[in-house]
C-alpha positions as CSV (number, residue, x, y, z in Angstrom):
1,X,-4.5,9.5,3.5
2,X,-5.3,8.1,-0.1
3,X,-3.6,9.9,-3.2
4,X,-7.2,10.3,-5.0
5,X,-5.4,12.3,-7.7
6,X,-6.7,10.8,-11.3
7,X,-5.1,9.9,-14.6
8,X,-6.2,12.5,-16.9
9,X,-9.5,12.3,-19.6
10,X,-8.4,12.8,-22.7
11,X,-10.3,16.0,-22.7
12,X,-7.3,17.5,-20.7
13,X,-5.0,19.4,-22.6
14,X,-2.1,17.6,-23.5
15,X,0.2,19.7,-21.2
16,X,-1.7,19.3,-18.3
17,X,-2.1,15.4,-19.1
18,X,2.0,15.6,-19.2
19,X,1.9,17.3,-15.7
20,X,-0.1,15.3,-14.4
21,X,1.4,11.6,-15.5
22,X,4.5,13.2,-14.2
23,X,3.5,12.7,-11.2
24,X,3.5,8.9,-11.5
25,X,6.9,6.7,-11.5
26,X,7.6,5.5,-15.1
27,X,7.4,1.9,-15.9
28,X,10.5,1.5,-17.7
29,X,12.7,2.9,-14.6
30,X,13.0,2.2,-10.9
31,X,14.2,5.3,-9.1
32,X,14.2,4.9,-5.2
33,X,11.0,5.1,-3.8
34,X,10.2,6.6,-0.1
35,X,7.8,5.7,2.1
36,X,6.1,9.0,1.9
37,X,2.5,8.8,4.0
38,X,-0.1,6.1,4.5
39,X,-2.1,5.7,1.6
40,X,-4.5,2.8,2.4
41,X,-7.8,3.9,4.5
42,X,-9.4,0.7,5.2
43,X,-11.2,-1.3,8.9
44,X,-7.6,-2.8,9.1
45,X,-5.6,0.1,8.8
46,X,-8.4,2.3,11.6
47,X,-7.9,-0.6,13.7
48,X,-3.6,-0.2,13.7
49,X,-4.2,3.4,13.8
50,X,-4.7,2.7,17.8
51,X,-1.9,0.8,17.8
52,X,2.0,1.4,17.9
53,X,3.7,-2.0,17.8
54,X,2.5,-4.6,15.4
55,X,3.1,-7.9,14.1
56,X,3.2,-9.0,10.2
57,X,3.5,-12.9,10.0
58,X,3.2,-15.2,6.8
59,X,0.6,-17.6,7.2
60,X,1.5,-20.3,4.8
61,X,5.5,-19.7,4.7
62,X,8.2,-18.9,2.1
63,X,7.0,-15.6,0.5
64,X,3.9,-15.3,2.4
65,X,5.6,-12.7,4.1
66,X,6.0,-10.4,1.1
67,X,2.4,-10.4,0.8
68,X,2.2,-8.2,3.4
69,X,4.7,-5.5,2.5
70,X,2.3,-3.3,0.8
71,X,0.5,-3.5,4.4
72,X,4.0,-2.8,6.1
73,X,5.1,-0.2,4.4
74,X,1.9,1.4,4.6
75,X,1.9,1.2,8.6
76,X,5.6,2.4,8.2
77,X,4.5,5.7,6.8
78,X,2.0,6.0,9.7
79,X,5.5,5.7,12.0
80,X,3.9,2.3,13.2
81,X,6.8,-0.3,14.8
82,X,6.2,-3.1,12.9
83,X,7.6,-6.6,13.5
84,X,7.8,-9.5,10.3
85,X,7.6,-13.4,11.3
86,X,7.4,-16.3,8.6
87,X,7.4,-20.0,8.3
88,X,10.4,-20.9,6.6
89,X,10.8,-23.4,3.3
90,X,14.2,-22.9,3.9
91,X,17.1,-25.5,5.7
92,X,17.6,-23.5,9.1
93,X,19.7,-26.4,10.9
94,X,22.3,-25.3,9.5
95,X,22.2,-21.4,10.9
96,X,24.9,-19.8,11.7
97,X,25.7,-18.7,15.0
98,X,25.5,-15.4,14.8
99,X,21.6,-15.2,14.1
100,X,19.7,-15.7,17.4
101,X,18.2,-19.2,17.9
102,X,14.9,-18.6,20.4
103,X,15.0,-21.4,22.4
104,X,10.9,-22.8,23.4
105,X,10.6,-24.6,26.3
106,X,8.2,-27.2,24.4
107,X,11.1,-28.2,22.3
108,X,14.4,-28.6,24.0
109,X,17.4,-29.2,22.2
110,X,15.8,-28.5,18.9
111,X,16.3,-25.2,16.7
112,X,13.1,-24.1,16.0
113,X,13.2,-20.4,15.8
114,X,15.5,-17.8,14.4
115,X,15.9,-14.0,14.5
116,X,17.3,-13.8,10.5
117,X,19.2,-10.3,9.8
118,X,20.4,-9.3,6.6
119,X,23.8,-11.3,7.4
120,X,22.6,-14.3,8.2
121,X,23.9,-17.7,6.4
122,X,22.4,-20.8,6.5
123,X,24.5,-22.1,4.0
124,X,21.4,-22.5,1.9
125,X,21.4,-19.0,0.0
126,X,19.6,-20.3,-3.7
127,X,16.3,-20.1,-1.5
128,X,15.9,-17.5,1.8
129,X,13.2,-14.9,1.5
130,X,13.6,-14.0,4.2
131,X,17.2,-13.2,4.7
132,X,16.8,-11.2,1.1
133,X,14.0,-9.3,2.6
134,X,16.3,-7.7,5.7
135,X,19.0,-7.0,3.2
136,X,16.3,-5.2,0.9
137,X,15.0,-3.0,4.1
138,X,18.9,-2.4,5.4
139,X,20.1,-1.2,1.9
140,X,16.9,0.8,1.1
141,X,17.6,2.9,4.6
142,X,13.9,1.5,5.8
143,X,15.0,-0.1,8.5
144,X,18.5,-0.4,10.1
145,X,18.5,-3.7,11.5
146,X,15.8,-5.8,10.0
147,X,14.8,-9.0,12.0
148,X,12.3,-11.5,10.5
149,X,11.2,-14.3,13.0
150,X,11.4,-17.4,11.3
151,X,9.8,-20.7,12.5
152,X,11.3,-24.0,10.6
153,X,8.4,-25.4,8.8
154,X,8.3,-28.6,10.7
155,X,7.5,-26.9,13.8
156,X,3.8,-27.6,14.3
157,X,0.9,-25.7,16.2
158,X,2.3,-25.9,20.0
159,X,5.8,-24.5,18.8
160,X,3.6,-21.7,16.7
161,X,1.8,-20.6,19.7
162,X,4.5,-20.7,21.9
163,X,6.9,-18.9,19.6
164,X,4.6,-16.1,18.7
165,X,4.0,-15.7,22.2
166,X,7.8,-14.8,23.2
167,X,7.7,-12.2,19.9
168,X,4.3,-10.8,21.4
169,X,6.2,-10.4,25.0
170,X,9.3,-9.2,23.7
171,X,8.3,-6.3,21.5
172,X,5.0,-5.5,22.9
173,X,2.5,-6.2,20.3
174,X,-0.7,-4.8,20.0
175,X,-2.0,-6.0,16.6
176,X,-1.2,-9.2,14.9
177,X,-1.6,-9.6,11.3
178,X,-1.6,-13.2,9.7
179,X,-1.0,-13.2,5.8
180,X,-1.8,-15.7,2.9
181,X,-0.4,-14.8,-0.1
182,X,-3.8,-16.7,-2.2
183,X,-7.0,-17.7,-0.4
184,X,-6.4,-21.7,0.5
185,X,-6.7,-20.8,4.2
186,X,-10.4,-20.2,3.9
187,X,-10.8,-23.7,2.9
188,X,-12.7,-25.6,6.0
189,X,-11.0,-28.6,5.5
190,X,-14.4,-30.9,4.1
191,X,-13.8,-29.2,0.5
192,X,-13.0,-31.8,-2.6
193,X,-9.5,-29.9,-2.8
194,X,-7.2,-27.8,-0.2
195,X,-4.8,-26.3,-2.0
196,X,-1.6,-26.6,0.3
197,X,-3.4,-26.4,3.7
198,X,-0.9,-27.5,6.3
199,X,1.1,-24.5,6.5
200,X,-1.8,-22.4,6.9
201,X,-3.9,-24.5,8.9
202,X,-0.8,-24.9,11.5
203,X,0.0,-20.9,11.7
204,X,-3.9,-20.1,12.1
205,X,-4.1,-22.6,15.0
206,X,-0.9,-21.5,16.3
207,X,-2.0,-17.9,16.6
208,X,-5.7,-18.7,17.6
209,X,-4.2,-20.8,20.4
210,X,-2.0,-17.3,21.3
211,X,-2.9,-16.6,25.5
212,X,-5.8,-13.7,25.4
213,X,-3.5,-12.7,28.6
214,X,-0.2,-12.1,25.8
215,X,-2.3,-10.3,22.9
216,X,-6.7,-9.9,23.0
217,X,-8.2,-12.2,20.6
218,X,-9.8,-9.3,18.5
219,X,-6.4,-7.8,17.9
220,X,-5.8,-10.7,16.0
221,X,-6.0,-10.9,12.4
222,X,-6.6,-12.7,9.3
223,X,-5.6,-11.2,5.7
224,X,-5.1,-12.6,2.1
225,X,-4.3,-11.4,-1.1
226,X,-3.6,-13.2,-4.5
227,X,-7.5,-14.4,-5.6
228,X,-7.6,-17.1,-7.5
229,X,-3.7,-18.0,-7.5
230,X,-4.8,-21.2,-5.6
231,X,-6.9,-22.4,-8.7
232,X,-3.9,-24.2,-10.1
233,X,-3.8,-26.2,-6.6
234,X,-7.8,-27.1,-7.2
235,X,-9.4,-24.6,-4.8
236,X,-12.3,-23.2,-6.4
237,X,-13.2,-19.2,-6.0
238,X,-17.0,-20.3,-5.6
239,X,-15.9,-22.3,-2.1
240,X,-14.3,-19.0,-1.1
241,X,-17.0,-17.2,-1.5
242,X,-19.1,-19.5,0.2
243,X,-17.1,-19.6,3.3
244,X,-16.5,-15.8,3.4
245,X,-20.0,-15.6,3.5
246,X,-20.5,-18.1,6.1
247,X,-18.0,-16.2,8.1
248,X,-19.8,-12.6,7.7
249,X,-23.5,-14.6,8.8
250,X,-22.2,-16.8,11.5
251,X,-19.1,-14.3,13.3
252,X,-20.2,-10.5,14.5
253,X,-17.0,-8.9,13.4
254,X,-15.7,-12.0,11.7
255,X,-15.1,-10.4,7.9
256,X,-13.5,-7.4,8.0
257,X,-13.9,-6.3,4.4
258,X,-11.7,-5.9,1.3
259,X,-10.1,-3.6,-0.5
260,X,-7.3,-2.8,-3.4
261,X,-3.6,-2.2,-3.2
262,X,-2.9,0.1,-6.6
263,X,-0.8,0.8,-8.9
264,X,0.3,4.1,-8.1
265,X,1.0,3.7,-4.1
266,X,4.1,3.7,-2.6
267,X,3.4,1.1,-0.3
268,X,2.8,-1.1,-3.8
269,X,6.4,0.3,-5.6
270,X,7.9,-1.3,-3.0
271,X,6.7,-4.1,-2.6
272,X,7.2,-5.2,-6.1
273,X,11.3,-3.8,-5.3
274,X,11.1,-5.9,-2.6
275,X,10.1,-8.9,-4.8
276,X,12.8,-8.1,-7.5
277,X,15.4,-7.8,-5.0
278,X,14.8,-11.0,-3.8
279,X,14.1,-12.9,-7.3
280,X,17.3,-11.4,-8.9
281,X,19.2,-12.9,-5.9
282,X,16.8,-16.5,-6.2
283,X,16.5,-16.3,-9.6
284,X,15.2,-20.1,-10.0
285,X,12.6,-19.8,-7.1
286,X,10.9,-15.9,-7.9
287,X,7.3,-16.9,-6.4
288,X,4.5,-17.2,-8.7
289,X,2.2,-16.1,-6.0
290,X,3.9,-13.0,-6.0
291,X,4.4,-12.6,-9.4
292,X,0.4,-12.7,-10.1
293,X,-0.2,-10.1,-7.3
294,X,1.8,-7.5,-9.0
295,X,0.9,-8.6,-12.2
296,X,-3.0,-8.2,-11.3
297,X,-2.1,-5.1,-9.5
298,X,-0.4,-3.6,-12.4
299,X,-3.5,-4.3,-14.5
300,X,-3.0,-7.4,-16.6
301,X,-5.7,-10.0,-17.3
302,X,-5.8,-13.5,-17.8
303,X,-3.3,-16.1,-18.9
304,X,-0.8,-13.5,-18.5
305,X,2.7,-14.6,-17.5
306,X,4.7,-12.5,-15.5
307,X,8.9,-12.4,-16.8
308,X,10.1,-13.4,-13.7
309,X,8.6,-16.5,-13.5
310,X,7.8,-17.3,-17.7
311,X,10.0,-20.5,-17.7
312,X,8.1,-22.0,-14.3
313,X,4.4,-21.3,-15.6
314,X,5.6,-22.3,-19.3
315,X,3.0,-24.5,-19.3
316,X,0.5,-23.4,-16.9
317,X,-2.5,-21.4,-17.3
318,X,-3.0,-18.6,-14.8
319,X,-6.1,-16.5,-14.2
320,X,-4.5,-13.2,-13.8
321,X,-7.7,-10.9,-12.7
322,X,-7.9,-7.7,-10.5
323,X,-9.2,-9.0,-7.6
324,X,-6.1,-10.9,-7.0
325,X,-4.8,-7.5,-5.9
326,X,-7.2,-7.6,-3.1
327,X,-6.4,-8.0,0.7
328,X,-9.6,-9.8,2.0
329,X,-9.5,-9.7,5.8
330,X,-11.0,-11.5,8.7
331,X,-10.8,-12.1,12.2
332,X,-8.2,-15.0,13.1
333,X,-11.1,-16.3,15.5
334,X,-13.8,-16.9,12.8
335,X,-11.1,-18.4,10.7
336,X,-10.1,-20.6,12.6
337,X,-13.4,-21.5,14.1
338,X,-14.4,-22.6,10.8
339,X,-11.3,-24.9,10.0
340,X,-13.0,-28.4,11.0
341,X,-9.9,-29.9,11.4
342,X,-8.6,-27.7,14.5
343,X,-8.7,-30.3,17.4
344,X,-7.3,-33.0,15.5
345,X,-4.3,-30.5,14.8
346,X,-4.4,-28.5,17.9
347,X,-1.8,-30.6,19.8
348,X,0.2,-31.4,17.0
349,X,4.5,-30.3,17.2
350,X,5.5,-31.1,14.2
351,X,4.3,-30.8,10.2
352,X,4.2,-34.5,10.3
353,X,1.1,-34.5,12.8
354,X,-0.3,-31.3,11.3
355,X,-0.5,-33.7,8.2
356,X,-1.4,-36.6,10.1
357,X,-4.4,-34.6,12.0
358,X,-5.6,-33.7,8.6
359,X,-5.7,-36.6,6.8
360,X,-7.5,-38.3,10.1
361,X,-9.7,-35.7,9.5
362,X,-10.8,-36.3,6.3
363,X,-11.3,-39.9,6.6
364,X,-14.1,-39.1,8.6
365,X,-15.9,-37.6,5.9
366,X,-18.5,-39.6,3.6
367,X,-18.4,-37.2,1.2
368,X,-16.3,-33.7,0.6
369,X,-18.3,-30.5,-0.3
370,X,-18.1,-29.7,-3.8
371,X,-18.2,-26.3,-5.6
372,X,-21.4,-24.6,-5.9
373,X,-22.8,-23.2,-9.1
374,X,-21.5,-19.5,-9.8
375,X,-22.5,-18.0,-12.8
376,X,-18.9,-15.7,-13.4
C-alpha cells in the first residue's frame, strides 16, 4: 500500500519534525535499501495483482529496461515473479558461451537472443546494461540468478515476436509490460519529427504481433516515463498529448492512466542504485534518459544537469520538469494501432527494413503533422 506519511509543516515541533524526517533515507548516504512492500496503487499495478508471472521488456533498447525498475521492484515486494527483456545497443556476437543463445527458427544460424547473467562477457564491457543490471540484483540479494533476455538490435519485428513468444512459453507469463524510457513511441509516424522511432516502433509491432493463443492481447501493455526527455530529439509534448488523447477517444481501455513514482519509495531508491551501479561501471555512457527521470523525481526543475552525465549535456538544454517522473500507460493494442507505419514494418527481420519500412512510409506523406498550439 502507499506510504501516505507526510513531511512535517513547520508548525510541528521541531522534535517531532526530526522524528519524522528520520524516517526518510538521507541524501548524502546510500545505506541498503530493501524491497519492503508495494507502494504504488495504480490500474497497472490492480491489473498485476491477478497475476503471478510477469514480463518487464525495454521498448526502445539500452537502458530502457531501467525504466521499469521502479515498476519491478514494486511487483517484487508484492512477491510477483518477474521476468526483464531488452533490446540491446550492445555487440552480442561476440557472447560467450556460457550465456544461453535462444535459437528462433525464423533466423537459423544467426545469434539473435541471449539469456545475459551477471557473468556474462561479450568482450564489450564499456557499454552492457544489461549485464550490470543482473550483477546489481545478484549482489543486492534481490534476486539470485538474474536473467535479462536480450534481443541484438538488428533483429527486426518477426524475430521480436517470435522471441517474446518462447520467454512467454517458458516462464508462463501472464502480464507483459513494454517500457519507454521518454514518450517517442506515441509518435504515429506522420509527425514533422520521431525522435528515434525504430527501436520502439519494431518492439511494439513485435509484441502486438505476440499469438493471443501465447499471452491475451489485453494483458499486454504499454508504459513510458521520462516526459519531455525526447524534446532534444524534436518530439514536441503538444503531439503527445494529442495522440494520448486520440488514444483515450478512439480505444475503450486504450489509456490506462498516469501516475508518479516518488521520492521517498523504495521501489524509486533502487532504481536510482540500480542506475549508479551501472554508470560507475560505464562511466562514459550513464544514460541521460535516466539521469532526468531521477533528477525530475527527486524534485529538480529545468535546465538542470544531472552529475552523472554534466560533461555529455555540457551543452545541451534539458527541460527537467515533474512530469518526467510519470509512467503514462496504455494498452499495446491502441499503440500500436495508431503507429501508421505498422504494415510496412510488420514483416520486416532486420533494423535495416524496420528503417526501410519507415522511410517508405513517409514518402507517402504530402505533408507531416505539425505541433498544435499549447498555451504551457
Amino acid at each position: 500500500m502507499l506510504n501516505n506519511k507526510l513531511i512535517p509543516s513547520s508548525s510541528a515541533s521541531s522534535d517531532q519534525a526530526q522524528r519524522d524526517l528520520e524516517t526518510f533515507p538521507s541524501s548524502s548516504s546510500t545505506p541498503p535499501i530493501k524491497i519492503g512492500v508495494s507502494e504504488m496503487n495504480n490500474a497497472l499495478i490492480q491489473m498485476a495483482s491477478d497475476c503471478q508471472n510477469i514480463l518487464i521488456a525495454g521498448c526502445g533498447g539500452g537502458f530502457d529496461i531501467y525504466s521499469g525498475l521502479p515498476l519491478y521492484f514494486d511487483l517484487k515486494a508484492m512477491n510477483k515473479n518477474v521476468y526483464l527483456a531488452n533490446l540491446a545497443f550492445t555487440d552480442l556476437s561476440r557472447m560467450d558461451k556460457n550465456t544461453e543463445n535462444i535459437e528462433l527458427a525464423s533466423y537459423p544460424n544467426k545469434n539473435v537472443l541471449y539469456a545475459v547473467h551477471a557473468e556474462s562477457n561479450n568482450h564489450d564491457l564499456v557499454y552492457f546494461p544489461e549485464k550490470y543490471l543482473c550483477e546489481f540484483l545478484k549482489k543486492n540479494g534481490i534476486d539470485e540468478n538474474p536473467v535479462v533476455y536480450t534481443f541484438d538490435r538488428g533483429t527486426g519485428v518477426i524475430g521480436m515476436t517470435e522471441g517474446y513468444e518462447i520467454i512467454i512459453q517458458r516462464h508462463g507469463i501472464e502480464l507483459m509490460i513494454l517500457v519507454d524510457g521518454g514518450n517517442d513511441s506515441l509518435m504515429r509516424g506522420n509527425e514533422e519529427k520521431l525522435g528515434s522511432p525504430h527501436e520502439d516502433s519494431m518492439s511494439i509491432a513485435g509484441v502486438y504481433a505476440i499469438s493471443e493463443k501465447i499471452l491475451p492481447m489485453d494483458k499486454r501493455i504499454m508504459a513510458c516515463i521520462g516526459f519531455g526527455v525526447d524534446y532534444f530529439h524534436g518530439v514536441h509534448s503538444s503531439l503527445f498529448f494529442e495522440n494520448t488523447s486520440s488514444i483515450i477517444s478512439q480505444y475503450e481501455g486504450g489509456f490506462k492512466g498516469a501516475f508518479s513514482v516518488l521520492k521517498e519509495w523504495n521501489c524509486f531508491l533502487l532504481f536510482k542504485q540500480a542506475c549508479d551501479y551501472a554508470f560507475k561501471k560505464m562511466s562514459h555512457n550513464a544514460s541521460i534518459v535516466s539521469s532526468c527521470i531521477i533528477a525530475a523525481i527527486e524534485g529538480h526543475y529545468g535546465n538542470y544537469h544531472p552529475p552523472d552525465i554534466k560533461e555529455r549535456v555540457k551543452y545541451s538544454t534539458l527541460h527537467i520538469n515533474p512530469l518526467m517522473g510519470m509512467y503514462w500507460v496504455y494498452s499495446v493494442k491502441a499503440v500500436a494501432n495508431q503507429l501508421m507505419y505498422l504494415s510496412f514494418i510488420k514483416d520486416s527481420r532486420s533494423m535495416k527494413e524496420v528503417s526501410d519500412g519507415l522511410q517508405k512510409y513517409r514518402t507517402t506523406l504530402k505533408t507531416f503533422r505539425k505541433p498544435s498550439p499549447f498555451p504551457h
